[in-house]
Residue, then its C-alpha position, 0 to 999 in steps of 0.5 A: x314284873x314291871x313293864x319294859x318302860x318302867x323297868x328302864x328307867x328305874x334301872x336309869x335312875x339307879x345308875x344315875x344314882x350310882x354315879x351321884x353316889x360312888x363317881x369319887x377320884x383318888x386325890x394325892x398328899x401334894x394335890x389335897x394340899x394345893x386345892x386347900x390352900x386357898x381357904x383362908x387358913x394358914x401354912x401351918x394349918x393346912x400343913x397340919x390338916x394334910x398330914x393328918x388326913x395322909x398319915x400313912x398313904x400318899x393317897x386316897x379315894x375311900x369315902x369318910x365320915x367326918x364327927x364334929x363336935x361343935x362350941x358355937x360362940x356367943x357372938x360371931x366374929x368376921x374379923x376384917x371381913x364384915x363383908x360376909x356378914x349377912x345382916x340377920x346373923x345376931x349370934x354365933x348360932x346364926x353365923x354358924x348356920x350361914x356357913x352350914x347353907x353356903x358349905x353343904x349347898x355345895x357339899x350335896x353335888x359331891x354326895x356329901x351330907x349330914x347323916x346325923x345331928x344333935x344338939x344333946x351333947x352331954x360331957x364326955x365320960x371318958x376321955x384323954x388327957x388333952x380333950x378338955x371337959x367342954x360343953x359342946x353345943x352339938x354334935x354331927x356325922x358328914x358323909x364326904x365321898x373322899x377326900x377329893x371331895x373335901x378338897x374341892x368343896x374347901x377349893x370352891x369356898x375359896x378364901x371365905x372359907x376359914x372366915x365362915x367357917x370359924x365366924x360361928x364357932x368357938x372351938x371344934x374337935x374333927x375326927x375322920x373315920x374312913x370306912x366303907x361300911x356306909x357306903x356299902x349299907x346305902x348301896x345294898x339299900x338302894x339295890x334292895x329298892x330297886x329289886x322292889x320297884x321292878x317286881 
């Protein structure tokens, strides 16, 4: 058994990481819709975001993984906002890259953060009728600790946020897939550790 001293604080640092973790708060259809609309994207996007995200609730606070499938395009495109265009972005890959840096350096403060990511995306074997038969340049899988978080880190992008995003990316096919069982699986691995440290 530990001593006293290293048993506190790593007792501390798994509470502080509960926290980073699991602090999450319900976010509601109408407040979800507020915190986005400033991103850049249109009424009827948003609009259609929203109510896919809410399909059956008015509200939530369960964690998500979000799969992304990504065709990035052969040249970036900002539009009318070449202002957000860093002078070494060359190619759609490089754009996409700047948006990453700038989304998920702040996605980690809200415990979000890629958990799976490759550039080895083969054609679908099958598929539905209105899913085209692209080659998608990548694949990944995102943590969002809610929807809450979601929101507040496309509120944070404030209108560059539709630019950036899309000034790398051809097309891109989202599905969230809310579940508890990552959650679940990294807290009883932490719990796991945390046994292990104060033996």
């Amino acid at each position: 058994m530990k001593d006293a001293r290293t048993c506190a604080f790593l007792v501390f640092a798994f509470a502080a990481f509960l926290h980073w973790f699991s602090g999450t708060q319900t976010v509601c259809r109408d407040e979800f819709q507020l915190l986005v609309s400033g991103s850049g994207w249109n009424p009827s996007e948003i609009q259609s975001i929203t109510n896919n995200f809410f399909r059956d609730d008015e509200c939530s606070a369960i964690s998500l993984l979000m799969i992304n499938f990504v065709k990035l395009r052969d040249v970036p495109f900002y539009g009318d906002r070449l202002d957000l265009k860093p002078s070494w972005v060359k190619t759609g890959k490089d754009a996409d890259e700047h948006y990453g840096t700038q989304f998920l350096s702040k996605l980690i403060f809200r415990a979000g953060f890629p958990i799976f990511f490759s550039e080895n995306v083969a054609l679908a074997v099958l598929s539905p009728a209105d899913f085209s038969a692209k080659q998608w340049d990548y694949f990944a899988v995102v943590r969002y600790r809610s929807l809450r978080d979601f929101a507040e880190n496309v509120h944070e992008m404030g209108d560059t946020m539709a630019v950036l995003k899309h000034s790398g990316v051809e097309e891109t096919y989202l599905v969230p897939v809310f579940s508890g069982h990552f959650d679940r699986a990294v807290l009883g691995f932490a719990t796991f550790l945390l046994f292990l440290g104060m033996r």
